[in-house]
C-alpha angles and dihedrals in degrees: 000000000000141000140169125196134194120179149127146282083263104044094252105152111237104174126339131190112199127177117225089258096056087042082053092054096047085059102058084045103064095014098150111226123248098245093056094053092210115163114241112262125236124264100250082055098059099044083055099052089044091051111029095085091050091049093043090048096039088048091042093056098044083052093049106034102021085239135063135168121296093175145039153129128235121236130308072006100277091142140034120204130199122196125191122166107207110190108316092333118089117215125208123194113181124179118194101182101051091238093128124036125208095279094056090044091046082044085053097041089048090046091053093049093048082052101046077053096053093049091042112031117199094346084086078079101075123058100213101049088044096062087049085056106045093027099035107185083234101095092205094044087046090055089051086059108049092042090052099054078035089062093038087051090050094046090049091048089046092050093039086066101035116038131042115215080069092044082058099033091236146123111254103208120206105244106217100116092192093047084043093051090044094048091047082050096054100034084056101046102034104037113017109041079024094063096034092048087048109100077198092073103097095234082297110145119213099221102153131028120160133156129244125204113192094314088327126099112233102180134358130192128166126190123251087255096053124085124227115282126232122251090228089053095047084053092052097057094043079050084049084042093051100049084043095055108007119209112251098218094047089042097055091047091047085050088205103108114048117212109252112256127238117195109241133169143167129048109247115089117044114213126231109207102245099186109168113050087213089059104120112211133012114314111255120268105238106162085118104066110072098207088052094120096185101050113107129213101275104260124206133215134202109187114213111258110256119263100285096008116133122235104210124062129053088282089092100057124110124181126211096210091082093263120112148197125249083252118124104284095230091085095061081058095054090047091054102040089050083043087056089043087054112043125082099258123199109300114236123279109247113236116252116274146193126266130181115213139166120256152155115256122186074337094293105124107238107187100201107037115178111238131172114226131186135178129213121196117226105175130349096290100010119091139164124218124212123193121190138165139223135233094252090067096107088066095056079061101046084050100047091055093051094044086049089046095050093039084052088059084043098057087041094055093055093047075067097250097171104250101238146075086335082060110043091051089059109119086220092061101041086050096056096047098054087049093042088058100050089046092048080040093060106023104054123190129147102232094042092058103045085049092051090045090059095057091047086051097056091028106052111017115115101196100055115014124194125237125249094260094050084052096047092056089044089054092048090047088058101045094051084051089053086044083046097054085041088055096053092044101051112016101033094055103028126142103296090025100074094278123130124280142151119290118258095247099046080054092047089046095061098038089056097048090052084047086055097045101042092042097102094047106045104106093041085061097049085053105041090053100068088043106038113134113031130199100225094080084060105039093080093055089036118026107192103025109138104179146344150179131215127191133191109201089181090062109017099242144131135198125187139138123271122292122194143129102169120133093248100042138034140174123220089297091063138215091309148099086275094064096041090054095048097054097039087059085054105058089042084050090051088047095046093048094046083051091054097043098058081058099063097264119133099183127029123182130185148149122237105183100302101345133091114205119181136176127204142184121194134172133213139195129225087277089060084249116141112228114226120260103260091067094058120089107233092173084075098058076056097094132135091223119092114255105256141107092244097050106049098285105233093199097074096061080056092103122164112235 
């Protein structure tokens, strides 16, 4: 029994994500009785009703005392509640079966608002956009939304138990060094140096391209104007990929996205599933290989005989080989229509749609870069990823330093620095100006320069100075008109809304010659990602070794064996109990030692009956020597936020002196 809430200071619900057992609670819970006649309230209602009491309380006491709860337990412990103000939205996180603890719902809070970040760039920094994004007064558009963070928060939960590149927050890379060489070569040469030599591209610039094989990256090439990406935000757009295009393995484990249903009946003609239209030549048979996760149970079809045509007799066969029957041709054609009609066709392809990354730009860090991906499916659970910016990418820039100047002032009026002639004398100050009035200069606009001339007025006159407070509102008045302009620029006209994108063929170009290169290894890749790291090159060094995980912070990056215990794959453990009780003793083991780091702890060893499960966290210098102990600081590893990339990985702040 799950929920996440997002909502105001003054509990107004900007977005929620409930299980069926929360929603059934809910129901007992305002259930009208059958005298009173009452009709039964929404769902957002009752969530409302339920938590406005617990928002207006939490935000009264941070306004009165400067600190309120951010955890607790209901009474005789049936639920557990977790509270985190970001900016000026409160999000609740409350868990009824026990299942997560606080660590795991902080962790989830933490992952949705890097997502809402992601979707929505800087406009997260101001309170008000935000709530037109995430609440829009149109009722339809509203729900799009909220379906749309509800899935995301499905898929990562699904992930988080299933595979373990998200238990770990990492990249799993494929380990095949000649296909990866192949796949870098032809990302380079047909899509990237493809899109950016096309006078067809709209002024749109390849910079990433990479390849995702079920979660894990298969291949990765940027371009020589692109910055590096971050590994959170790698993780984020295979997260976007697999709720695009969900894995049907882990689907079917996580048990949270159903496979879509196709009538089929009688038991004749057996279908191949032909999935890319683009697919030359019959689809492999792989129902004999058990840790195929894409084949599908073998269907059969029995057309229905023509008007006037007669059912017994060979006149009715058809045969799938290309050979027929003397029989009227007209029946081939009904065979084949009825066989299109049947068999899973190409989903598809999602439009192109608006990221926000962090990048380096003229080697000036941007957090929040806008960026354009699309992703364009190859085969059921290979799909390639393409990011490219606009031309309007300098201004995101320009934007983000203004917004971070004017956050800086802000930071320094509530410290209490005195508004005045000390202030006015700040180089910060004097900076900013001179950057605020070229941008106003060049960029126009009514409201943003009367805005802008409000602030001079308090800042700089000398005469009659304003407060700090007055200076405070001014500043925040100017910040929401510079989210406002970044909204406009980069939400407003986004991919889908006008703005401007790839052409469909270019797209179709590049999707079709990766098609042609990976055709031939296309099945191997399907396999050998659901076995792609094996134990038996490690049980001679190490007899007795079940599992491990290794993980890289530097780069981002994981390797471990295969993991699985699904009905249609399995690793070396196989299908059975085995398999089931040792993953379940990793991810306890992930939870415990994430537990143990945010106290301070940086190895951690136990027994558990007959197994020995350790954790340990180790640093290195640019000699690949490890410092002693006693230069880490392990104060730092102390941190109330849950260890991950996507959470603001605390590891990295754990340097030695």
């Amino acid at each position: 029994m799950k929920c996440i809430l997002v909502a105001t200071e003054g509990a107004e619900i900007l977005f929620y994500w409930t299980d069926e057992e929360f929603e059934e609670s809910l129901r007992l819970k305002f259930s009208p009785s059958e005298n009173e006649g009452e009709e039964f309230p929404a769902l957002e209602d009752q969530l409302s009703t339920l938590l406005a009491p617990l928002i207006i309380s939490s935000m009264t006491m941070l306004e009165k005392l400067s600190d309120t709860y951010t955890c607790f337990s209901t009474e005789n412990g049936s639920c557990l509640y977790v509270l985190h103000l970001f900016g000026e939205c409160l999000f609740i996180a409350i868990s009824g079966d026990h299942a997560e603890g606080e660590g795991d719902l902080r962790q989830q809070l933490r992952v949705l608002k890097y997502l809402f970040e992601v979707h929505f760039g800087l406009v997260t920094v101001d309170g008000q956009l935000i709530r037109k994004e995430l609440r829009p007064p149109d009722l339809e558009h509203r729900v799009q939304v909220w379906e749309h963070f509800q899935s995301l928060l499905w898929t990562y939960s699904r992930l988080r138990e299933q595979e373990q590149c998200f238990a770990v927050e990492a990249v799993e890379r494929l380990i095949h060094p000649q296909l990866c060489e192949l796949c870098i070569e032809a990302l380079e040469r047909h899509v990237i140096q493809a899109i950016n030599s096309s006078p067809a591209r709209a002024g749109e610039e390849a910079l990433h391209a990479f390849l995702v094989v079920h979660s894990k990256l298969l291949a990765f090439y940027s371009s020589h104007s692109a910055s590096s990406l971050r590994p959170a935000d790698l993780l984020a757009l295979i997260l976007l990929v697999q709720d695009l295009y969900p894995s049907e393995s882990t689907a079917e484990d996580g048990n949270t996205q159903p496979s879509p249903r196709r009538s089929w009946s009688s038991q004749n003609i057996p279908l191949q599933p032909a999935w890319s239209p683009r697919s030359s030549g019959p689809a492999r048979s792989s129902a004999g290989t058990e840790t195929d996760s894409f084949s599908l149970p073998e269907e059969y079809f029995t057309p229905a005989p023509s008007p006037g045509e007669q059912s017994s007799g060979s006149g009715s066969t058809v045969w799938l080989d290309g050979c027929t029957s003397s029989s009227d041709a007209s029946l081939v054609q009904i065979a084949e229509d009825t066989l299109q009609t049947l068999i899973p066709g190409s989903p598809a392809a999602a439009s192109p749609r608006r990221v926000f990354l962090d990048a380096n730009v003229k080697e000036t860090y941007c957090p929040m870069m806008p960026h354009t991906m699309y992703c364009l499916p190859l085969w059921p659970g290979i799909n390639m990823v393409l990011l490219t910016k606009s031309p309007s990418t300098p201004l995101a820039l320009v934007l983000y330093q203004l917004l971070d100047g004017f956050s800086l002032l802000e930071k320094k009026l509530k410290e209490g620095q005195e508004a005045g002639s000390s202030l006015r004398s700040h180089p910060l100050l004097g900076d900013l100006r001179q950057r605020m009035d070229k941008f106003v200069k060049n960029r126009g606009g009514q409201e943003i320069q009367s805005t802008w001339l409000e602030f001079k007025t308090k800042a700089f006159s000398r005469t009659d100075p304003g407060s700090s407070l007055e200076l405070l509102q001014a500043c925040g008045k100017v910040k929401r008109q510079l989210c406002a302009i970044y909204r406009l620029s980069f939400l407003t006209t986004a991919p889908g809304r006008g703005g401007p994108q790839l052409p469909q063929d270019l797209q179709d170009q590049v999707q079709t010659l990766m098609q042609e290169k990976l055709m031939d290894w296309k099945d191997f890749l399907l396999v050998k990602s659901r076995r792609n790291v094996t134990m038996v090159s490690y049980l001679e060094d190490f007899p007795g070794l079940v599992h491990f995980i290794y993980v890289d912070r530097t780069t981002g990056q994981m390797v471990a064996p295969s993991l699985s215990s699904s009905e249609r794959t399995s690793s070396e453990l196989g299908k059975g109990p085995l398999a089931a009780f040792v993953k379940t003793k990793v991810w306890s083991l992930i939870r415990l030692a994430r537990r143990y780091l945010q106290k301070g702890y940086t190895t951690l060893l136990f027994q558990e009956g007959d197994f020995y499960c350790s954790y340990f966290l180790w640093f290195q210098n640019e000699m690949t020597l490890s410092p002693p102990p006693s230069c880490v600081k392990d104060s730092c590893c102390r941190s109330r936020q849950s260890p991950g990339v996507q959470t603001a990985d605390n590891r990295g702040a754990c340097l030695f002196r």
